[in-house]
N, C-alpha and C positions, 0 to 999 in steps of 0.2 A: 669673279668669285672663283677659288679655289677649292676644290672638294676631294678627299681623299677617301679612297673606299677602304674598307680597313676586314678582311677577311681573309679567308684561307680557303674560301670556295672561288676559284675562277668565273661563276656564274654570276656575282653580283657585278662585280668590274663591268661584264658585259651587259648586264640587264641595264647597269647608270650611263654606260656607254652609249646605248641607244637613246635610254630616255630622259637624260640632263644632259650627257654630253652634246645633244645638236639645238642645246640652248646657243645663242651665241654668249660668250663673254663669259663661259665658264670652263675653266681646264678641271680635269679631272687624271688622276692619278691610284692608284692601287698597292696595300702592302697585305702582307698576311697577319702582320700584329701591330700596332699603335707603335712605331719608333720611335726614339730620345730626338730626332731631327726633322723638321717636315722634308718632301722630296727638295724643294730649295732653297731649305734653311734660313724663310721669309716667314713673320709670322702672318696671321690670318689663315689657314687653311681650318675648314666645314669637316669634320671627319664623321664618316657613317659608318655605321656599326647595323650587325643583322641578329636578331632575337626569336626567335619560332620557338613551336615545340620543342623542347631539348634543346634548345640550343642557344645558349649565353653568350655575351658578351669574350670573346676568345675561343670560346667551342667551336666548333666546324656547323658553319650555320647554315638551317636548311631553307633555302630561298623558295623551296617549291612548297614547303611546309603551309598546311590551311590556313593559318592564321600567324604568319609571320610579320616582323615589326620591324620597322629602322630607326633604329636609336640614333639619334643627330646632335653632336656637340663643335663645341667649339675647338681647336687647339691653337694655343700660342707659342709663339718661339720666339724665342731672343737672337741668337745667330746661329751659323751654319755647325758650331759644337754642343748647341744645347736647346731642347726645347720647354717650354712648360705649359701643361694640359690642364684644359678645366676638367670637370665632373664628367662620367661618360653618359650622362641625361638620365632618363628616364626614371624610375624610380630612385635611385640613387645619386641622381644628379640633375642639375639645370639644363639640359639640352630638351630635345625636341623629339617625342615619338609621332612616327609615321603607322598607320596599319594599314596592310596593305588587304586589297588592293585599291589601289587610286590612280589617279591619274595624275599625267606630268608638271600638272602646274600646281596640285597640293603638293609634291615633292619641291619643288620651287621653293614656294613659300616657305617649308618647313626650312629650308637651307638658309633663305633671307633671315629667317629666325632667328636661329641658330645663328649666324653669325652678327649680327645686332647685338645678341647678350653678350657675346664675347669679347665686345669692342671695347666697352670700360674699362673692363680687366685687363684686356691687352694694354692699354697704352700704358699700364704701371709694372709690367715686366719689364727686369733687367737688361738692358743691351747686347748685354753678354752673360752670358752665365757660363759656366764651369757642368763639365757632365761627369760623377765621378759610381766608380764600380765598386760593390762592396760585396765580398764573398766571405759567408759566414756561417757554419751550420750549427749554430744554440741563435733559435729565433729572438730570444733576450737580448742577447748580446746586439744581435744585427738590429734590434728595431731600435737599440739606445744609439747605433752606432750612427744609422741614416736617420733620424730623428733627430739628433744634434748636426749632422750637416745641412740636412734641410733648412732646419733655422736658422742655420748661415745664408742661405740663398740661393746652395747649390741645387742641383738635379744631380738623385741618386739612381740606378740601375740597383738591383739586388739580385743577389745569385744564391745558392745556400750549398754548395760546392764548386769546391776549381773547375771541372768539368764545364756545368752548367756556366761559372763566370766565362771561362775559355771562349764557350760558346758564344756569348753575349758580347766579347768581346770583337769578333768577327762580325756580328750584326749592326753594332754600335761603333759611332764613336767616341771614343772615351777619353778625358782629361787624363784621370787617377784612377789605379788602381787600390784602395784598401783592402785585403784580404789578412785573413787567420789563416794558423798554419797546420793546424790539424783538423783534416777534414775529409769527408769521403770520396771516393773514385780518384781525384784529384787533390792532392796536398798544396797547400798556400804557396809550398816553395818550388814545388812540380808546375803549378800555372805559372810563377815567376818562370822560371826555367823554359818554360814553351813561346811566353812572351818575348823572349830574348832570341830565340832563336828562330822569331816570323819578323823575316823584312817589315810585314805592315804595324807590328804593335811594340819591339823593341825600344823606339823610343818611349813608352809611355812609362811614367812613373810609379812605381809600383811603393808603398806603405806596409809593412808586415806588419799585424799585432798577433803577440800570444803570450802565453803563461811562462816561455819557455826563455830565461834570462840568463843562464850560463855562456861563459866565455866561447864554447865550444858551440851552440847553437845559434849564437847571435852573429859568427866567423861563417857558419855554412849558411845564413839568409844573405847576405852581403855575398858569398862567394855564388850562390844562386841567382844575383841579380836586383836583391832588393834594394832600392834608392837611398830606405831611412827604414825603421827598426823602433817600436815599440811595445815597453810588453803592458799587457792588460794589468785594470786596477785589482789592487786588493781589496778589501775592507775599510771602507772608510778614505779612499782614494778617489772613489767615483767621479765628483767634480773637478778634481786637478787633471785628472787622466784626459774628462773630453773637454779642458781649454787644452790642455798640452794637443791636444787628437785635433783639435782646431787650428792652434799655433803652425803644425807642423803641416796641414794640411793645404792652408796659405802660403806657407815655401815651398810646397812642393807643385802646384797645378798654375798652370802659365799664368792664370790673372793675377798672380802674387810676384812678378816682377817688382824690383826695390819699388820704382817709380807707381807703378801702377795705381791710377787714381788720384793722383799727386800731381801737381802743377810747380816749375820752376820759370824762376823769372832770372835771365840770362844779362850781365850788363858788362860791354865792353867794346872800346869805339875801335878796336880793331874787327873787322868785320869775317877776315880766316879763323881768331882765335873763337869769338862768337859765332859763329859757325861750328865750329869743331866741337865747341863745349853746348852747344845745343842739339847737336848731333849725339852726341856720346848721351847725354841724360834721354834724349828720346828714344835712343834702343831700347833703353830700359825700363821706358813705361812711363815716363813724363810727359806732359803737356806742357810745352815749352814757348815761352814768349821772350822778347828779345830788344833789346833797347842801347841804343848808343853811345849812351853817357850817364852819368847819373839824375842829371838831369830831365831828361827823358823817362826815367824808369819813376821818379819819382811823379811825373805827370802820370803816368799806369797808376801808381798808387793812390793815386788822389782820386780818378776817377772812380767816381759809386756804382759807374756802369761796365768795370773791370773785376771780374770776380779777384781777391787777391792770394796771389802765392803760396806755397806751402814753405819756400824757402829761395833766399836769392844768393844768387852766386854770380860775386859783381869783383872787373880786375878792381886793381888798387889804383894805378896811375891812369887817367881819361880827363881830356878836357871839362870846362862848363863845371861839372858836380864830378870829383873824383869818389873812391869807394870809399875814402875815411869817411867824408862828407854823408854820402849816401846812408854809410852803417849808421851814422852820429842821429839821419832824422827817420830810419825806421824803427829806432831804440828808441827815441824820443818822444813820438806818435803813440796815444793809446790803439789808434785804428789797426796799425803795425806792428808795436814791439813785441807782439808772441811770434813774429818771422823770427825763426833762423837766418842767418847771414853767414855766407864761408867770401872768404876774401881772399884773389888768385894775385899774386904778385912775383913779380922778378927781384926785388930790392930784397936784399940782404941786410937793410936798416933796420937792427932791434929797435928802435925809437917807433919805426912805422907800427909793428906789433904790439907796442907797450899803447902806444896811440888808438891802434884797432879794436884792442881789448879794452880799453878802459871806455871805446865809445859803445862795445856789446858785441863786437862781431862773436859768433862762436866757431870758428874755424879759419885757421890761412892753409894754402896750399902754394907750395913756391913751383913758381915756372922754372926749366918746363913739367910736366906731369904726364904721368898716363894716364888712359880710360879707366882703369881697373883703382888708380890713386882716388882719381876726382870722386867715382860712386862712393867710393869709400869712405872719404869723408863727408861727402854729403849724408850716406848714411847713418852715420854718426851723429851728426847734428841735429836730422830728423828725429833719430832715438832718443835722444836726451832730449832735446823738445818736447818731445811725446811723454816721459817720465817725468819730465816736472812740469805737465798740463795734468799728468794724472796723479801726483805726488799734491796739489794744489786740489784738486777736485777729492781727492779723498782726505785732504786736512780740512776741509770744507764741510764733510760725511762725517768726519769722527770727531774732529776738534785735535787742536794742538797740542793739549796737553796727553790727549791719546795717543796721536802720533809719536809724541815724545817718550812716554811710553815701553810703546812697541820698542823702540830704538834703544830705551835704557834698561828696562825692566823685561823684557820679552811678554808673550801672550798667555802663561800658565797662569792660571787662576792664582791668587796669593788674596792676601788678607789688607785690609787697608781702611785709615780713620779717613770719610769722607761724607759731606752735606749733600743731602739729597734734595732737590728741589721736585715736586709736579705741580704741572695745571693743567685746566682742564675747563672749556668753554660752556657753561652753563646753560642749558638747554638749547646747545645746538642741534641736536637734531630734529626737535618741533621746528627750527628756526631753517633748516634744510631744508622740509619738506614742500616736494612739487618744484623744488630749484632745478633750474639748469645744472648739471655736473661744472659745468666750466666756471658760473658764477660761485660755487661751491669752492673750486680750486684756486680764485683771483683772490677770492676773501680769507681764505686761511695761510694761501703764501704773503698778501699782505699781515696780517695778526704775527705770524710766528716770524715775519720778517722784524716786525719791532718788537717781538721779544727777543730774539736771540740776539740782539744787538745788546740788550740792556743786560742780558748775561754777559755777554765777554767784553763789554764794558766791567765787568766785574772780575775776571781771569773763569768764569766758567766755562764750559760747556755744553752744550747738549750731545746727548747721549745717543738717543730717541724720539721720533715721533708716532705715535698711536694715535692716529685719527686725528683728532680735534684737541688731542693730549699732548704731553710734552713733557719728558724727564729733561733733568740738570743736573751734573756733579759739581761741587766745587771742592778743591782740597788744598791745604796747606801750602803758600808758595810766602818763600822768603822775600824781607822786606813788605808784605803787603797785610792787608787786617783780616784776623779769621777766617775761615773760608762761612763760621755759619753768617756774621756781619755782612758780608759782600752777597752771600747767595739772600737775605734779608731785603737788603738794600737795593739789589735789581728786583725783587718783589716788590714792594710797596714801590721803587721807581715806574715800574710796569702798573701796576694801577691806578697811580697818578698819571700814567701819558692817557690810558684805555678810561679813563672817569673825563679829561679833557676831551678827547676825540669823541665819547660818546655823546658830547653837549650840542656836537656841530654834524653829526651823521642819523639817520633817518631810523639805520636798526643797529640797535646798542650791542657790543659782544660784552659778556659782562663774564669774568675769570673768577676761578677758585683757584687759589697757591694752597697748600701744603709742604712743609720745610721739616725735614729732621735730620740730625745727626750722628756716627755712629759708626761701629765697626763693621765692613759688611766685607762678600767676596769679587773680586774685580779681575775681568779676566778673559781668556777666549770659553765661552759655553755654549752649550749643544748638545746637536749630535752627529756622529762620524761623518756624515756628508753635508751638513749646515750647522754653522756656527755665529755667533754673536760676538763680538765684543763688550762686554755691558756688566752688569753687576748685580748681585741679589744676596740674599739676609732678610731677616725679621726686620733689620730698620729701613730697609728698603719698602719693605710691604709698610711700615707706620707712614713712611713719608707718604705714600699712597694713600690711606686711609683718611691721613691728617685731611689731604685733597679734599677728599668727599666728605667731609664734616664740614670744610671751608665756610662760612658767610659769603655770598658772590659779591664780588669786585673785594676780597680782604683776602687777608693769609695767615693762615695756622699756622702756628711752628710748634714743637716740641719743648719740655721745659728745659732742656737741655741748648736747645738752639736759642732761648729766650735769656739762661744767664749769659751766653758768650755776646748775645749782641744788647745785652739791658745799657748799658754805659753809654754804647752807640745811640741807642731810642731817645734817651732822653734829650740831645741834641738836635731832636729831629721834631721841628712845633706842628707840625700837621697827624704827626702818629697817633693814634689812637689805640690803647692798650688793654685788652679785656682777660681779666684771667678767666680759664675755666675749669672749674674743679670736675671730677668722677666723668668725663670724656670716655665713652664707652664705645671702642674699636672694634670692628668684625677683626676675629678670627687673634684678639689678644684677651687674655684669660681676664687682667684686673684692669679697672678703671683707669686712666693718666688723668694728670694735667698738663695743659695743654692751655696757650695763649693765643688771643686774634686781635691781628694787625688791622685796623684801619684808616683812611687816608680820611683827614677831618673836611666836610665837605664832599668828601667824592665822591657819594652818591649820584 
């Protein structure tokens, strides 16, 4: 057991000295304040703390005090540049008070304690973590500032002047510095400045934010030493400022190496050039694996007990399986084809490249090359992988027709004729109740998985999920029938599949549709720091209302959505058509008419 004494009185060190330290099998260790590191940057070290009379947690604690206490917690560390601490116990945290006095083996035990609870939690800290320094004095500012790194993962220090950071900088080891540049005793650009000029902290990277964005201030942070240079958000800037404060924050602290985290699969049956190119990608933070041929590389792929690549970087000419070959079956493979492929070659045959590309490679690189060539393109290829992983994952969130959109029409709110589809699952919540959450989330990603299919079977989209709800737009696309027809028709399709499946399942989900038509606003909406994509109007609210009027398992629609798709209905022998007269809406002044769809038999 490791046990670290954690005061600023010399007395305690010596009181655990005697009386743990001639435990065998426990080191013991002494600082004046909780450090970012334990003494050997191992986790599991017992940290004790001393509480009396007056004297807290960091106070000068009085060991002789009548009724003094040893607060015992756990701390964890991930490596020798960062640690992370549980609670410091006792009232305010999970550790373990001692009152003294006692004797050495209730001390014992407390520590055996103490370190048991901490063991769970240990094993799920990061290997490495990142230790970074933020000096900042508007305590606003600094708690958004380490509040968004934290929930990156890092470990922050806080300083609330250059001074005090300086200082901490000396005590600690630090990754990154973030600091502001007006501030007291010490200026953001005076602690850069001091940092530069100590052998021990020059290299660390320092980040300036501030208000101060002229050409002229921005030249004297850079001429003082700053890395990188950001200024604080305005109004309505908040959330771009700390992904930008994020983005930049990963380029700039060692674990953000291109590679870092990233696995490449290296193929080339010369054994110097694979070598060199596995060499060259693991300085930079890869985890690199290495294969002779293609052949070879493709038995890695195959196996389920090989985690696979983030990208493969294969020559072109090699015996058994060469790299067209290779490119041709990781493009080909569902298991595969999200790999990137860069393809290193000596040929000067445009045929080979016309060949490469057409089999998916997304990069050549001709022999010979540099270190500085090869990253380069690799990182490239990773980037553009990465944007159309997230380009697909967000046409996935908004639909296509909103992607398209963005693209054609930009995000300003504007005006637009479009069908509004909702549903809404019919007493599900009595049908929740006393569920598991997870059997709650299997059953609604199946339900809204066969709905949205049966929408963009139709050219819609969804917009929205709310609960157990579900909006739909559909709107005008050439070549194709109405959008109220098609949004119509994935309706009553959707309660024909939900009236079959509820014939052969135990507990029936039984839908309300509501449909209507109409001029509404579509657009980015909000406020300054959260925005929606989405749309609203008075027919936006009918289409909702029509919802909760619905008949369960049928669909309301609007009489407007009834003449565009009446032609359509009567082609259709299971529809069942009910007019309804004086339909009386929350929150619409006079009565409508309004019709309900439903599917003959499908009760």
């Amino acid at each position: 057991m490791k046990v670290l004494a954690c005061s600023r009185s010399p007395l305690l060190a010596a009181f655990l000295s005697e009386v743990v330290g001639a435990n065998e099998g426990i080191t013991l260790s002494a600082c004046a304040e909780l450090p970012a590191v334990s003494p050997d940057g191992e986790p599991g070290w017992v940290v004790v703390r001393v509480a009396g009379e007056g004297a807290g947690a960091g106070a000068q604690p009085a060991v002789h005090a009548s009724h003094p206490s040893w607060v015992i917690s756990e701390v964890r560390v991930g490596t020798s540049q960062g640690a992370a601490r549980s609670g410091s116990g006792g009232e305010n945290g999970d550790g373990v008070t001692v009152t003294l006095p006692c004797d050495a083996s209730c001390i014992v035990e407390a520590l055996l304690e103490a370190q048991e609870r901490g063991r769970p939690e240990s094993a799920t800290q990061p290997s490495a973590t990142q230790v970074i320094l933020v000096a900042e004095d508007s305590p606003l500012q600094r708690n958004l500032t380490v509040s968004t790194l934290k929930a990156e993962g890092f470990l922050v220090i806080e300083a609330e002047d250059g001074q005090e950071a300086l200082d901490r900088l000396r005590e600690h080891p630090v990754s990154l510095v973030v600091t502001d540049v007006e501030m007291p005793r010490l200026t953001g650009l005076d602690l850069v400045r001091a940092m530069r000029s100590d052998p021990a902290l020059t290299s660390i990277p320092a980040l300036v934010l501030t208000t101060l964005s002229g050409y002229e201030e921005v030249r004297e942070g850079f001429e003082a030493g700053a890395t990188d240079y950001m200024v604080k958000p305005r109004k309505g800037e908040r959330e771009l400022f700390l992904d930008e404060l994020v983005a930049r924050v990963y380029r700039l602290s060692d674990r953000l190496r291109p590679g870092a985290g990233l696995s490449a699969l290296v193929v080339d049956d010369s054994a110097a050039a694979r070598r060199m190119v596995a060499d060259s990608l693991g300085r930079h933070g890869f985890r690199v694996t290495t294969a002779g041929d293609g052949a070879q590389a493709r038995g890695l792929l195959e196996n389920p007990s090989v985690p696979l690549p983030d990208v493969v970087v294969t020559d072109l000419e090699m015996p058994v399986m060469d790299g067209l070959r290779l490119t041709h079956y990781v493009k080909s493979e569902p298991r595969t084809r999200g790999i990137p492929v860069v393809i290193l070659t000596g040929s000067t045959l445009e045929q080979h490249r016309v060949l490469g590309r057409g089999f998916g490679a997304d990069a050549f690189l001709s022999k010979p090359f540099s270190e500085e060539k090869l990253l380069v393109a690799v990182e490239l290829v990773l980037a553009h992988n990465r944007l159309e992983r997230e380009r697909r994952e967000l046409s996935g969130i908004l639909g296509r027709d909103v992607i398209r959109a963005i693209h054609q029409e930009g995000l300003q709110p504007r005006r637009r004729e479009l069908t509004i589809l909702f549903s809404d699952l019919a007493g599900f919540s009595k049908m929740c109740f006393g569920r598991e959450a997870g059997w709650v989330v299997e059953l609604l990603n199946d339900y809204f998985g066969r709905f949205v299919d049966y929408i963009q079977r139709e050219q819609g989209y969804v917009n929205k999920f709310i609960g157990d709800a579900l909006m739909a737009l559909f709107s005008h696309l050439p070549g194709l029938d109405p959008p109220e027809v098609r949004a119509v028709r994935a309706g009553l399709s959707f309660q024909r599949e939900m009236a079959r499946l509820n014939r052969e399942q135990q507990i029936p989900l039984v839908t309300r549709i509501g449909i209507n038509s109409g001029e509404v606003i579509l657009g980015l909406i909000g406020s300054g720091e959260r925005k929606d994509y989405t749309v609203i109007g008075d027919q936006v609210n009918r289409a909702q209302r029509l919802e909760g009027k619905a008949t369960p398992g049928g669909v309301l629609v609007s009489e407007k959505v009834f003449s565009a798709a009446r032609d359509w209905l009567r082609t259709v022998p299971d529809a069942r058509v009910d007019r309804v007269d004086g339909l009386e809406l929350k929150g619409i002044a006079e009565p409508i008419t309004a019709y309900g769809l439903t599917v003959k038999g499908g009760g």
